[in-house]
C-alpha positions as CSV (number, residue, x, y, z in Angstrom):
1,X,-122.9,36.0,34.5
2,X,-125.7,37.2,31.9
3,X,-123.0,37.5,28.9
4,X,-122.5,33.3,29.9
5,X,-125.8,32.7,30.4
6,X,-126.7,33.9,26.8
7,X,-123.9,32.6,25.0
8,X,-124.9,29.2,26.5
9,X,-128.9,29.7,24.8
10,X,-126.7,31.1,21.4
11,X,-124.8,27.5,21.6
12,X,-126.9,25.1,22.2
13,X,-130.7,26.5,22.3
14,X,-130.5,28.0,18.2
15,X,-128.5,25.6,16.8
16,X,-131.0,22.8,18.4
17,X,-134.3,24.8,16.9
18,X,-132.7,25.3,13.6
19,X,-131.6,21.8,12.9
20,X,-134.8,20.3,13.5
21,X,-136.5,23.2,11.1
22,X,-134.4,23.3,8.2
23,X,-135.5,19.9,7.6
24,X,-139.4,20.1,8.1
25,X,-141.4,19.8,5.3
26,X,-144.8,18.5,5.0
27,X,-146.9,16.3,2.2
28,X,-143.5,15.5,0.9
29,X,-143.0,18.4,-0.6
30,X,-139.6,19.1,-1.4
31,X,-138.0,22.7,-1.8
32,X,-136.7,22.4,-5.2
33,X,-140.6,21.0,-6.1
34,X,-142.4,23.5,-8.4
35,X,-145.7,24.1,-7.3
36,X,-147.2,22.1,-10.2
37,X,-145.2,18.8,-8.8
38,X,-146.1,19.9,-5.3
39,X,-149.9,19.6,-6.1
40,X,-149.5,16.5,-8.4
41,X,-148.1,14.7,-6.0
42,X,-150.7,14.2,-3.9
43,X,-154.3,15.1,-4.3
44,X,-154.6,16.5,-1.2
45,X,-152.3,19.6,-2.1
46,X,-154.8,21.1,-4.7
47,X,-156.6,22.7,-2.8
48,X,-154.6,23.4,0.5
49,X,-152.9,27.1,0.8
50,X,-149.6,27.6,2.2
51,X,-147.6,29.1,4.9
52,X,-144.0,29.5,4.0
53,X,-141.5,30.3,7.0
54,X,-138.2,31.9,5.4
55,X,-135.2,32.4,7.4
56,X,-131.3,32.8,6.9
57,X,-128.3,30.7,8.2
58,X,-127.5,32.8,11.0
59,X,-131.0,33.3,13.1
60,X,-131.0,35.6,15.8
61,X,-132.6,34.4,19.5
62,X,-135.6,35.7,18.8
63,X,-135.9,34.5,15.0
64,X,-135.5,31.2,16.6
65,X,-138.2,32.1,19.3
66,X,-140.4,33.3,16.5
67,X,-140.0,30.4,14.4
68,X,-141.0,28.2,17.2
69,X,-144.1,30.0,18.4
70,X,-145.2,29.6,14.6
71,X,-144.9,26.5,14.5
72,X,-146.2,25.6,17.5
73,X,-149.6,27.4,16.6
74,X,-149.5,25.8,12.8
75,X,-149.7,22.5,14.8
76,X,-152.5,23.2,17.0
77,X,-155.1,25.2,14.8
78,X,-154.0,24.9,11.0
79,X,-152.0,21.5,10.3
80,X,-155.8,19.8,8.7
81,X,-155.8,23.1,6.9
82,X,-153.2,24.4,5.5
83,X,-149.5,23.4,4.3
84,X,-146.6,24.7,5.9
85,X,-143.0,24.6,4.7
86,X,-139.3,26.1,6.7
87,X,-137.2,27.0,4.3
88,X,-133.5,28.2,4.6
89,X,-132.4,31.2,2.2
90,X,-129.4,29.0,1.2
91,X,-131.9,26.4,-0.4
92,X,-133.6,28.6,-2.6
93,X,-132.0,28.7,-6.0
94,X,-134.5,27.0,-8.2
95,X,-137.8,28.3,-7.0
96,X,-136.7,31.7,-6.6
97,X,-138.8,32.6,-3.7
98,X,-136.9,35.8,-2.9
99,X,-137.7,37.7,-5.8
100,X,-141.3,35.6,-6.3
101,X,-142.6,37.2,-2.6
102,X,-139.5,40.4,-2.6
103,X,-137.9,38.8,1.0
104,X,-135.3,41.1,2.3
105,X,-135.7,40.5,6.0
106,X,-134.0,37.4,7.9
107,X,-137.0,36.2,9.2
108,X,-140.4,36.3,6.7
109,X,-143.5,34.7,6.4
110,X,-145.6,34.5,3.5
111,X,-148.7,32.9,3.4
112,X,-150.2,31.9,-0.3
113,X,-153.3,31.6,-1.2
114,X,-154.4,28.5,-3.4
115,X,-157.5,27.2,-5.0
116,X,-158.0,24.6,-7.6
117,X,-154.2,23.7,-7.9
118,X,-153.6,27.8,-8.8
119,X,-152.0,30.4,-6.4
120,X,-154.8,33.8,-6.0
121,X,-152.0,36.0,-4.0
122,X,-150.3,36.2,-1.3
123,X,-149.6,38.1,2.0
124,X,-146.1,38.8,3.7
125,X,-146.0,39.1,7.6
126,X,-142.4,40.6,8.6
127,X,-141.3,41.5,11.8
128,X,-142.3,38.4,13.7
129,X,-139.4,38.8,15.6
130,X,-139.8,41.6,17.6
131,X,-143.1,39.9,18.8
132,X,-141.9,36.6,20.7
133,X,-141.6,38.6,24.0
134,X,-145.8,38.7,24.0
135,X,-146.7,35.1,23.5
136,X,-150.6,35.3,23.7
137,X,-150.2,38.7,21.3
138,X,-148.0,36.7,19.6
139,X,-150.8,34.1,18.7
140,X,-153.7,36.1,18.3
141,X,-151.9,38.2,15.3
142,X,-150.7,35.4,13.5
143,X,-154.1,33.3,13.8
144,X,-155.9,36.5,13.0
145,X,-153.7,37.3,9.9
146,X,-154.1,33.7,8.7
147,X,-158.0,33.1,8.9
148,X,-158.7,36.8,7.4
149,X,-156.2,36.0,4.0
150,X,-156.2,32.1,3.8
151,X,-159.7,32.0,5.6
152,X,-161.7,33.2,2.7
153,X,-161.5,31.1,0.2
């Protein structure tokens, strides 16, 4: 009954998360946008840091859980802040992000630093993953790792 059970969640559940992620964006911003176009744009970008959400075609339960959770607490404490972008592996061939922030993991967050239309670091958070299965833990380590490097600007 538990091997149904989860194949059901794997067939409907991930697909249904994923389909509605891979096409968030925010500000217009478009994935094969340099950064340069992103902030020119819209006025509003210069000075607004970044959270990017990376992720591969074939997302695990609880990269799917994780993703969710992230962007649930983007939408409730940072959305006036802070951009945030979901972008798929598979659509990153003119910006290069793998090599730009080294991603090697299926899941990876990277959260970049911006001030005056120029990028001042950034800060990878892996593992998210394993996480999910202590919501309120969950929460207070991304919000903490957020305000402490995009915070102090």
């Amino acid at each position: 009954m538990k091997k149904y059970f989860w194949f059901l969640a794997i067939l409907f559940f991930i697909p249904a998360a994923f389909l509605r992620a891979q096409v968030q964006n925010t500000d217009g911003y478009m994935p094969d946008q340099s950064l340069r176009e992103y902030f020119a744009a819209s006025d509003n970008n210069y000075d607004k840091s970044i959270i990017y959400v990376f992720f591969n075609n074939q997302p695990c339960y609880t990269c799917a859980a994780a993703i969710e959770m992230v962007e649930d607490i983007y939408n409730n404490a940072f959305i006036d802040r802070y951009n945030m972008f979901l972008i798929n592996y598979a659509d990153d061939e003119e910006n290069d992000f793998i090599n730009t922030y080294q991603l090697s993991k299926p899941l990876e967050v990277v959260l970049v630093r911006i001030n005056d239309g120029a990028s001042f670091g950034y800060q990878k958070l892996e593992n998210l993953e394993n996480m999910t299965s202590d919501p309120v833990s969950f929460k207070d380590y991304f919000i903490n790792q957020v305000n402490n490097f995009l915070g102090n600007q």
